[in-house]
C-alpha positions as CSV (number, residue, x, y, z in Angstrom):
1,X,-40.2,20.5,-28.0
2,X,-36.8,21.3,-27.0
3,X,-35.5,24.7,-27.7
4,X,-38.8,25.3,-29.5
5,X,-40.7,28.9,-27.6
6,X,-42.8,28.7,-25.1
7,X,-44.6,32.1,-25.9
8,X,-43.3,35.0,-28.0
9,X,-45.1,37.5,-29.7
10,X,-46.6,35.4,-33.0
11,X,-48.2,33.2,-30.6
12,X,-49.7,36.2,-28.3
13,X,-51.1,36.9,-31.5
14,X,-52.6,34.3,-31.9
15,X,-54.5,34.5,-28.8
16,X,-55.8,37.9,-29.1
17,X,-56.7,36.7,-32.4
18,X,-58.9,33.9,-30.8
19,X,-60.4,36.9,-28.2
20,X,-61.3,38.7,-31.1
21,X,-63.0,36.4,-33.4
22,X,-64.6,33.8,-30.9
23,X,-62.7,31.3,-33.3
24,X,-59.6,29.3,-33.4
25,X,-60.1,28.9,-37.2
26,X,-60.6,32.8,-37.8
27,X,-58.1,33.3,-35.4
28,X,-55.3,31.0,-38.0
29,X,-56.8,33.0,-40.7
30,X,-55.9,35.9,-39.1
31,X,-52.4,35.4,-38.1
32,X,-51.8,33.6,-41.4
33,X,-51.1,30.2,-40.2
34,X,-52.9,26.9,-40.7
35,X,-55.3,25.6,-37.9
36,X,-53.2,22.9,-37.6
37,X,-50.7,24.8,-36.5
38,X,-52.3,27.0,-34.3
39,X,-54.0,23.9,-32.7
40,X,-50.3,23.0,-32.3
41,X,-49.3,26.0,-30.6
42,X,-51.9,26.4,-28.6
43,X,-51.8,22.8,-26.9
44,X,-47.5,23.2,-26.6
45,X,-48.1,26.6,-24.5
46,X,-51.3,25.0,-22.5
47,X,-48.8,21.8,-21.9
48,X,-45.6,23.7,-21.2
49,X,-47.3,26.7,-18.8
50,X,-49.7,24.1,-17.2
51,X,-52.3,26.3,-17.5
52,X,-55.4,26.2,-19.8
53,X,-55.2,29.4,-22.2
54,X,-58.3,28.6,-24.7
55,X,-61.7,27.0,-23.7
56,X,-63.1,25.4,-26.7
57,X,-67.1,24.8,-27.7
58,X,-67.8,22.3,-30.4
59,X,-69.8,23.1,-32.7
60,X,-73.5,22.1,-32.8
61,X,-76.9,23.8,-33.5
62,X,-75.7,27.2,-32.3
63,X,-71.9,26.6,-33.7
64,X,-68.4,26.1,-32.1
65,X,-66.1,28.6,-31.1
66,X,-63.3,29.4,-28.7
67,X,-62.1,32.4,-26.1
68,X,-59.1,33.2,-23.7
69,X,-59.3,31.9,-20.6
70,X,-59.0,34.4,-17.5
71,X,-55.6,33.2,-17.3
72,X,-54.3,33.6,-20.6
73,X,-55.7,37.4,-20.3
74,X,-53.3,37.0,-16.8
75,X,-50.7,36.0,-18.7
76,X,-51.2,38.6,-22.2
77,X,-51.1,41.3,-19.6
78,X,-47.2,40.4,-17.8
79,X,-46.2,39.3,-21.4
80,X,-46.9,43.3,-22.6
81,X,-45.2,44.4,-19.6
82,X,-42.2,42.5,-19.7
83,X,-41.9,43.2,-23.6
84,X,-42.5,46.8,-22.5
85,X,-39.8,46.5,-19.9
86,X,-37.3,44.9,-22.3
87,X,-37.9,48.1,-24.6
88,X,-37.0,50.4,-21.6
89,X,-33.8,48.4,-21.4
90,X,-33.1,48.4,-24.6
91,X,-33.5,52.3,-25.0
92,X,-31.6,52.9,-22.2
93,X,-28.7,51.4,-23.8
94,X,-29.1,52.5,-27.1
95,X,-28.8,56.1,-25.4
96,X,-25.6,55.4,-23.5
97,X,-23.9,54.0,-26.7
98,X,-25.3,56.3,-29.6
99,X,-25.6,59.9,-27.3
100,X,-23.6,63.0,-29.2
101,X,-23.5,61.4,-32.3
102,X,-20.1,59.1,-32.0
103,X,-21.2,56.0,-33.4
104,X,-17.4,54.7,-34.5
């Protein structure tokens, strides 16, 4: 698991994926990967943040299904405003370098 993310945006994806379908499967489907591996990166970010992001129903007479735990909505929130922070940043310097049009 070394050098291998934590979190980034494919996998935050994947969670609001899993918020908006109920299902971990629909959830794969939806971010294009297999269940596999979104079983896989679910259970490296719940082992590597020590916290519990998905609760998961088997299924049964009424059917399985999954949802975000309060945390992972915790944690979706300060992931959108670090990524919006990084884009401040980023615009910033992209004015200092490229204002009045001398880009050589």
């Amino acid at each position: 698991m070394d050098g291998e993310p934590v979190f980034g945006r494919g996998r935050r994806f994947l969670l609001e994926a899993i918020e908006t379908h109920g299902s971990i499967t629909r959830a794969a489907e939806d971010v294009g990967i297999s269940y596999r591996k979104a079983w896989c990166h679910i259970k490296a970010m719940e082992e590597r943040l020590g916290v519990q992001l998905v609760e998961r129903q088997t299924g049964g007479k009424n059917g399985g299904g999954a949802r975000i735990t309060d945390e992972a909505r915790v944690f979706l929130n300060k992931f959108e405003q670090m990524e919006t922070g990084i884009r401040e940043v980023v615009d910033e310097k992209f004015k200092a370098l490229f204002q009045g049009g001398s880009y050589v």
